[in-house]
C-alpha positions in Angstrom: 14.2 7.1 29.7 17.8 7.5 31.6 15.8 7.0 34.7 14.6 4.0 33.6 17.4 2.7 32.0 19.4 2.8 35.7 16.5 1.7 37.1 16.3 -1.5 35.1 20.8 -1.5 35.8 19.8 -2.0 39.1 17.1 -4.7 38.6 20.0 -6.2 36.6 22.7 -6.3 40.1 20.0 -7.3 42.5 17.5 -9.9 40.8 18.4 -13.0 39.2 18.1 -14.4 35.7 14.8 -14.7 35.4 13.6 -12.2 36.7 15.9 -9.8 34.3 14.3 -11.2 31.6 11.3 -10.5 32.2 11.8 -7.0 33.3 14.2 -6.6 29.6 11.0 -7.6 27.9 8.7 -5.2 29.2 11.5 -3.0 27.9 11.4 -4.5 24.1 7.2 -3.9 24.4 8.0 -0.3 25.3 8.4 0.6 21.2 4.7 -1.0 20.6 3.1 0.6 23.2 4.5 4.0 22.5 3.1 3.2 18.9 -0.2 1.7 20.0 -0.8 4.9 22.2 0.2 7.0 19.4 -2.3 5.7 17.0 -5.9 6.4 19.7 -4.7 9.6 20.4 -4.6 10.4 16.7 -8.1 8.8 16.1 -9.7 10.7 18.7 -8.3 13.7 17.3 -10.2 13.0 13.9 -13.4 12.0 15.7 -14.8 15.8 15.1 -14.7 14.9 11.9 -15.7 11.7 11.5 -19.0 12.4 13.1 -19.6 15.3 10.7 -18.6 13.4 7.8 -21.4 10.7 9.5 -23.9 13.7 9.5 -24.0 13.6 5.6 -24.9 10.4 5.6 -27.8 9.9 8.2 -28.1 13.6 8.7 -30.2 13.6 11.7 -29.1 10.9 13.5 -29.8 10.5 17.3 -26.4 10.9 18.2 -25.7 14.4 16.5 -28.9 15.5 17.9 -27.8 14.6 21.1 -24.7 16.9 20.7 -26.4 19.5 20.0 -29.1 19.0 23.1 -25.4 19.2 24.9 -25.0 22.7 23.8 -22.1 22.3 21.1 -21.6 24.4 18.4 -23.7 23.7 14.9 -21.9 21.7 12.1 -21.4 24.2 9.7 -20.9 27.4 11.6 -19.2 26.3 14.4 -21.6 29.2 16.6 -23.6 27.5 19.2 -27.0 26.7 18.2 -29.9 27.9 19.5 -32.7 25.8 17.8 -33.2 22.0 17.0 -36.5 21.7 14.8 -35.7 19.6 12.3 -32.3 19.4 12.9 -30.0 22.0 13.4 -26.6 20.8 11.2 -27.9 21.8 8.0 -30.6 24.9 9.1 -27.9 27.0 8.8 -29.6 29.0 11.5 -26.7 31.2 12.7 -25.8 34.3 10.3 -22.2 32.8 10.2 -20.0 35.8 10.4 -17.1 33.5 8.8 -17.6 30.0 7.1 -15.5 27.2 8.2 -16.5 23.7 7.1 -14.5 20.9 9.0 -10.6 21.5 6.8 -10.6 17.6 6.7 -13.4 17.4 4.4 -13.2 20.8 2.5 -9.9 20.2 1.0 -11.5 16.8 -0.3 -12.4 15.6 -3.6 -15.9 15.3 -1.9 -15.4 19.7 -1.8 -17.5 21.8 -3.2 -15.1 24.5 -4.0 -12.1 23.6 -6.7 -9.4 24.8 -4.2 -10.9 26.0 -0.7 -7.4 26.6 0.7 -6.1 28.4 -2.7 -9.6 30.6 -2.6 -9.9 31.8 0.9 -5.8 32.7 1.1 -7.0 35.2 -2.0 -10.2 36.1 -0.2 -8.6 37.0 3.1 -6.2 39.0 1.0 -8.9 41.0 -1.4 -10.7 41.6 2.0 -7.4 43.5 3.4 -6.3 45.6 -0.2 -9.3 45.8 -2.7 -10.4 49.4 -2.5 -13.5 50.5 -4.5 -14.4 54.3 -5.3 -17.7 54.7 -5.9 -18.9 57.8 -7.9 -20.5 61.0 -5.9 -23.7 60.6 -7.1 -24.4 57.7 -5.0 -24.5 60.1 -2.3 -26.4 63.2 -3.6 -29.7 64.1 -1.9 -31.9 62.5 -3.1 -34.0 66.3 -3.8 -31.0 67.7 -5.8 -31.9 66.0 -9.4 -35.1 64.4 -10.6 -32.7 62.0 -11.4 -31.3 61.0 -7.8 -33.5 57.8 -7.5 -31.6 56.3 -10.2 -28.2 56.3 -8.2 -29.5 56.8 -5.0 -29.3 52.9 -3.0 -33.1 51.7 -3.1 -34.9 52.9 0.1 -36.6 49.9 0.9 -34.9 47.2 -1.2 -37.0 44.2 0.6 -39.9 45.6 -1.3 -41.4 42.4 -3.0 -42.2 44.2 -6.2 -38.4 44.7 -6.4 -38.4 40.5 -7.1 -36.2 39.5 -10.1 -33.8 42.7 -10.0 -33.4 42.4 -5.5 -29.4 41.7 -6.6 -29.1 45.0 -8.5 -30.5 47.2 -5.0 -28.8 44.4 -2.9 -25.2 45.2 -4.4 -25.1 48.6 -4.1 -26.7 49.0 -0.6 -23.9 46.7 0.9 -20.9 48.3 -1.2 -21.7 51.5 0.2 -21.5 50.1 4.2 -18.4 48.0 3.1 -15.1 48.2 4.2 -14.0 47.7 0.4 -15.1 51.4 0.0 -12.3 54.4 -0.6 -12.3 57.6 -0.5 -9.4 58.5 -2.3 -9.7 57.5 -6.5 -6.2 57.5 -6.3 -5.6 54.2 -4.3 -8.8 52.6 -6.1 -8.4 49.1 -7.8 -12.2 49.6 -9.4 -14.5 52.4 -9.7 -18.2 52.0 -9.6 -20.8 53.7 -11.4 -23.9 53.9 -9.7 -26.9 53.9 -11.8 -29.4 51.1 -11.4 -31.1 49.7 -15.0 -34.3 48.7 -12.6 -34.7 52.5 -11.1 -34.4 53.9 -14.8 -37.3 51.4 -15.9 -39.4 52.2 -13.1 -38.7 56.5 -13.9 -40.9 58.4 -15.7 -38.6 60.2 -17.7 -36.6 57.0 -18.2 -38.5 53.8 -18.9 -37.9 53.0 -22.7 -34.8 51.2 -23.5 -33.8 53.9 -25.6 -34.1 56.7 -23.2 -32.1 54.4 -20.6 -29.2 53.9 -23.4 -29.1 57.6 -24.2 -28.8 58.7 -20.3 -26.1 56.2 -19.8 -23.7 57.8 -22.9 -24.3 61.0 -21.4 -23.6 60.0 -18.0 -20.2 58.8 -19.1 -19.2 61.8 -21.3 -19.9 63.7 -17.9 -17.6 61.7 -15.6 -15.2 61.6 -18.3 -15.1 65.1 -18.1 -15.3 65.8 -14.6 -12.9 62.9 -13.8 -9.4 61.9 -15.3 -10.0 58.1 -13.5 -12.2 56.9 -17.1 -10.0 58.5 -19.4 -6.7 56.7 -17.7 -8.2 53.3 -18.5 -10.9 53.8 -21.4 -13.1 52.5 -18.8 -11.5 49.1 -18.0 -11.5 49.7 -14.2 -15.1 50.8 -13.9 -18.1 48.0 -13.5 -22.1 48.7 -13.2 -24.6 46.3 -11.8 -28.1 45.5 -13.7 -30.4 42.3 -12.9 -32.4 43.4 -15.4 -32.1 42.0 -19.2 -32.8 45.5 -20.6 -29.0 46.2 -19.2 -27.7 44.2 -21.8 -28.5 47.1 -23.5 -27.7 49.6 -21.7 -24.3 50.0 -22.7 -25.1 49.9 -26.5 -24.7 53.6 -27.5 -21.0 54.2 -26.0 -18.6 51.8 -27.3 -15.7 51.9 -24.3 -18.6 51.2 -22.1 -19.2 48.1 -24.6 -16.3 46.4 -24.9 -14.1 47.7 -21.6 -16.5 48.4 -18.1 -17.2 45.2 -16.6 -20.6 44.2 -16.9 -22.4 42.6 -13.1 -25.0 41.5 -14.6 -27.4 38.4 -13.7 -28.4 37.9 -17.3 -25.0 36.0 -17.9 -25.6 34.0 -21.0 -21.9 33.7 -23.0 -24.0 32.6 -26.1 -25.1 36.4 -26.9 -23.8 39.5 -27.5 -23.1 42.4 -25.2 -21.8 39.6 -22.4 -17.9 38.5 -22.4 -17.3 35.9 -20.1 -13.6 37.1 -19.4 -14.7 40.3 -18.9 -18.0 40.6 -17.0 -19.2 38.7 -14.2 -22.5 36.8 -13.4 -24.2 37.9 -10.6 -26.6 35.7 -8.6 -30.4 36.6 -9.0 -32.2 36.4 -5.4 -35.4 37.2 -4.6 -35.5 38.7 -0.7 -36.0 35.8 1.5 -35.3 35.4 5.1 -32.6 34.5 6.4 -33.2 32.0 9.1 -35.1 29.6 7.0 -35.4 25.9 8.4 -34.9 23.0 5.9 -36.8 20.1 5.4 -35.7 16.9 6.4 -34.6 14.3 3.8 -37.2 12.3 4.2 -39.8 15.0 4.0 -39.0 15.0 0.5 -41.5 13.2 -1.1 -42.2 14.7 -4.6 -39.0 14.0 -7.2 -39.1 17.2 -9.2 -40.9 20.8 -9.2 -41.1 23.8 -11.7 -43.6 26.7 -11.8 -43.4 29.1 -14.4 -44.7 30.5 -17.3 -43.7 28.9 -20.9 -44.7 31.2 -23.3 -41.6 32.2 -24.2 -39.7 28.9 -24.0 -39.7 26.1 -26.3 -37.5 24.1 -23.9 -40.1 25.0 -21.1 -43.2 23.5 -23.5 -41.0 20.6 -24.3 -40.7 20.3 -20.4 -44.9 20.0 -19.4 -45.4 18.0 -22.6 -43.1 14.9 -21.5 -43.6 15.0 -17.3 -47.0 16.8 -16.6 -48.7 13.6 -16.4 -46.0 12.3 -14.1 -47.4 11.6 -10.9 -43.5 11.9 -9.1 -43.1 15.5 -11.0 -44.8 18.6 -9.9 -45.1 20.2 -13.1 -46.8 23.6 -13.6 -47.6 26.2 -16.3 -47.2 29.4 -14.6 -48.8 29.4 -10.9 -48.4 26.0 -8.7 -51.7 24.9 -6.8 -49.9 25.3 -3.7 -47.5 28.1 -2.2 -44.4 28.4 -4.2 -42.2 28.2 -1.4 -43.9 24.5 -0.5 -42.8 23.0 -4.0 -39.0 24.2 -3.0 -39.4 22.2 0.8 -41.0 19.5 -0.5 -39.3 18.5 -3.7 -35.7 16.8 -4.4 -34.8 18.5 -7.4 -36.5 21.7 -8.6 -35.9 22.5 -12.2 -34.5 25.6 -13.6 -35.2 25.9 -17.3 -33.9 28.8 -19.8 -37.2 31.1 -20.5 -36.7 34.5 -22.0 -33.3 34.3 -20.6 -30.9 31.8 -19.3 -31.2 32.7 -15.9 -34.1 33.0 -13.0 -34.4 33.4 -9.5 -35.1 29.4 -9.4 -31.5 28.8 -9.1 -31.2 30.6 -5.6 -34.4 29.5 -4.3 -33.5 26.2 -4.6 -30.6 26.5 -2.8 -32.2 28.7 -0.3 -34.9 25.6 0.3 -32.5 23.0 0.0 -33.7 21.6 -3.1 -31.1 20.5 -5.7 -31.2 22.4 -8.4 -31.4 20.6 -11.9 -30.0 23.3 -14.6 -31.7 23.5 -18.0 -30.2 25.9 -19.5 -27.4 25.9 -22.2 -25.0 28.7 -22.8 -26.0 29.9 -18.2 -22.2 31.7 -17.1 -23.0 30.0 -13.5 -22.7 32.6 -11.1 -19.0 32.2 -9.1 -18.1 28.8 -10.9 -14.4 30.1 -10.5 -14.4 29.1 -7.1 -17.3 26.7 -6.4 -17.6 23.2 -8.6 -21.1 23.2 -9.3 -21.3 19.7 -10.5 -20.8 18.7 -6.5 -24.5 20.9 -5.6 -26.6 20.5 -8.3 -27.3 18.6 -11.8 -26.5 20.3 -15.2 -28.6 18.4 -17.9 -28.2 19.9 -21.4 -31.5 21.1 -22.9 -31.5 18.3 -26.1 -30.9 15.9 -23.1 -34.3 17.0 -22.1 -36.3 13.8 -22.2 -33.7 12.0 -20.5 -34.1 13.6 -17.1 -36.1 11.6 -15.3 -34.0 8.4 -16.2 -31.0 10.7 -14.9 -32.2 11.6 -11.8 -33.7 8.3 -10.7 -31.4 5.7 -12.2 -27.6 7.7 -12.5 -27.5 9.9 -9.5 -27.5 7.2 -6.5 -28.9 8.0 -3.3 -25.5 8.3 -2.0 -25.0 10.9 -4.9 -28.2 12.7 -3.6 -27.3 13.2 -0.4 -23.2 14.0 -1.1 -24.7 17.2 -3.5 -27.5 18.2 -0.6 -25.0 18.1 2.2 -22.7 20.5 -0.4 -25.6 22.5 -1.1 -25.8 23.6 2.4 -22.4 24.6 2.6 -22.6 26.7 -0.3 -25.8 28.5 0.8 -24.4 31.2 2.5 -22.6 32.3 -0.7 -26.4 32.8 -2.5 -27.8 35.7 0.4 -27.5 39.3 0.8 -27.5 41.0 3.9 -29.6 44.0 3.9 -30.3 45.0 7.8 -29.5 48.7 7.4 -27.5 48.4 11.1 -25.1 45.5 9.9 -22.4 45.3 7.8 -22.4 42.4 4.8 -21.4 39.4 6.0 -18.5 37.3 5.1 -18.3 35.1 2.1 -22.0 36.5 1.0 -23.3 36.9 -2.4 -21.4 40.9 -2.0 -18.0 39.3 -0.8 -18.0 36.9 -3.5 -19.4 38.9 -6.2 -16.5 41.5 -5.0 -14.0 38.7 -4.9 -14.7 38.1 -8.9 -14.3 42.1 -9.2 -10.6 41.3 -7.3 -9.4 38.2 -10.1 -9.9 41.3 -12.7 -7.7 43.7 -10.6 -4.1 44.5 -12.0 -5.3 46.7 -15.4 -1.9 49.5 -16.4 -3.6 52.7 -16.4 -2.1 55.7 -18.9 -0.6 58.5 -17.1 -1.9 60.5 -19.7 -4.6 59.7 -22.1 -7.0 61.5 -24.8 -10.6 61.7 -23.6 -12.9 59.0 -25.4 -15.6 60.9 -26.2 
């Protein structure tokens, strides 16, 4: 600026009048330009974002294909992506090893997450100081005790018979590869006691729900007594994992197991007994599915709604085939579809989940798995992580006496624009509803273990007694 401040002194000595004004002009435009220049290079440093804010609109338009036919990293991984059939932005084709939606839009009322900034400070945090001691028997060999298959992580936990209760195996088998483990009790925020409701069903020694209760008194009188970490708390720092409903019982013949352990537990319905919302935690119920699924276009869409299922023991599920089984833009079934199940999921817009013999299902994380929105029947549902993630921006929550006004809901209230705002969040939130069960790899971040630990880390901070009686 000195430089061309003599430089225009010297125009001043040698030119004449006019010509200094024209040259002190160029000098008043200087501000403008300066500003004018200022502004591009600030829009082209949004234009990342702009196109992936266009992406949610038009989703496979030919200009983010053609990116990606240039080799640049996917949308919502930010990994370079290996595959365009049927568009790679929301395929989620790369296990993401961190999750890192453009900050522009995440922090955005448009977000699915309450406070993304707020939630993954903590997260980062709970993944450098939550320590977890889980008990020995995890551990034993596995010929020690009749009883080893009970704490023992499932052998083969992709085993479809596993099905409803793949969470329960799914936890445990990741906790024990985590870095979140400790082998000193002493530095432990949480301890974990291993037994699994769904082993004990499957045992022969162990199947009734009596039996099961009975074991799981006992088991506590013995680690009370072998252990001093129980008795310093009354059991307020130690959790257990069930995805079966007969866990809701399990804890029914000790009372500190009752009313102080923290309960993971998919069957997360606030409405009954046995479940306290500030206490326990709702765990997501997944069936094992893989991992590199591809999603179905938009516009492949073509059915409005889908539900399978049986309705025996649902009179929300009976009211449900009565009003849209006729409906020719419903898929509609009592119990098995006429197609595969996974089709109704990839071919649907909204796929139903309605309260049966409990207030959760599998249908929930299937939906999101497929990309279908799901539509949530079912009053009294603890959704799982609804702390952190804003489920009203990923899926519909109709209240079950609002039953018969679904269809007018989903054709007439949610817009198009609505539609495709809640699928583009659905496939940001996907990641969050998968285990990772490769025995060579470690869980992955911000997966259904991290986020279920995560919950476990918002209950951290109980006093302990230095010295306590033993609840016997």
């Amino acid at each position: 600026m000195l430089l061309c401040l003599r430089f225009l002194g010297r125009v001043k000595q040698r030119g004449g009048a006019p010509y200094r004004t024209s040259w002190n002009l160029y000098f008043l435009l200087l501000p403008a330009f300066a500003v004018l220049l200022f502004t591009t290079l600030k829009i082209l440093s949004l234009l990342p974002q702009v196109l992936w804010l266009k992406s949610s609109i038009f989703p496979y338009s030919s200009t983010l294909f053609q990116l990606r036919k240039n080799g640049l990293e996917c949308g919502q991984c930010h990994l370079p992506c290996s595959s365009l059939k049927s568009g790679c932005l929301y395929n989620s084709m790369c296990q993401c090893p961190i999750l890192s939606p453009p900050p522009m839009y995440i922090e955005s009322k448009a977000s699915p997450y309450h406070n993304w900034k707020l939630f993954n400070a903590d997260y980062q945090e709970m993944l450098q100081t939550l320590k977890i001691f889980v008990y020995p028997d995890a551990f034993m060999n596995k010929d020690s005790s009749p009883f080893a298959p009970v704490f023992l992580p499932h052998p083969n936990p992709l085993d479809p018979k596993i099905g409803n209760y793949f969470s329960e195996h799914a936890f445990k088998l990741a906790l024990v590869k985590s870095s979140l483990i400790t082998q000193r009790p002493e530095e432990a925020h949480f301890f974990f006691m291993p037994f699994s409701i769904n082993a004990m069903r499957n045992h022969a020694l162990l199947h009734s729900e009596s039996a099961i209760s009975n074991f799981i008194a006992q088991y506590i009188l013995r680690i009370s007594s072998e252990f001093e970490f129980w008795n310093a708390s009354g059991g307020s720092d130690h959790f257990f994992i069930c995805c079966h409903s007969v866990g809701r019982e399990a804890a029914s013949n000790n009372f500190a197991l009752r009313n102080n352990a923290i309960q993971i537990t998919c069957s997360s319905n606030y409405f009954q007994r046995l479940y306290s919302a500030h206490k326990d935690i709702a765990l997501p119920q997944v069936w094992p599915r893989p991992h590199n699924q591809f999603l179905n276009p938009l516009n492949a869409r073509n059915k409005l709604v889908f539900f399978a299922g049986r309705v025996q023991n649902s009179r929300i599920r009976k009211e449900v085939l009565s009003l849209w089984a006729n409906d020719t833009s419903f898929s509609i079934f009592s119990g098995h579809a006429s197609f595969p199940y996974e089709e109704g999921f990839m071919r649907s817009k909204y796929c139903l989940h309605v309260k049966g013999y409990e207030v959760n299902t599998a249908r929930v994380s299937d939906s999101i798995h497929y990309g279908c929105i799901p539509v949530l029947v079912s009053d009294h549902y603890d959704l799982p992580f609804a702390n952190v993630l804003d489920w009203s921006k990923f899926s519909i929550i109709v209240s079950q006496r609002d039953i018969g006004l679904l269809k007018y809901i989903l054709t007439s209230v949610v817009s198009q624009q609505m539609y495709v705002n809640l699928y583009q969040n659905l496939c940001l939130v996907r990641n969050h509803f998968r285990w990772y069960t490769n025995a060579s790899a470690m869980p992955f971040a911000y997966d259904s273990f991290h986020m279920t630990a995560y919950q476990l880390w918002l209950r951290r901070g109980l006093q302990r007694l230095a010295i306590a009686p033993r609840l016997l």
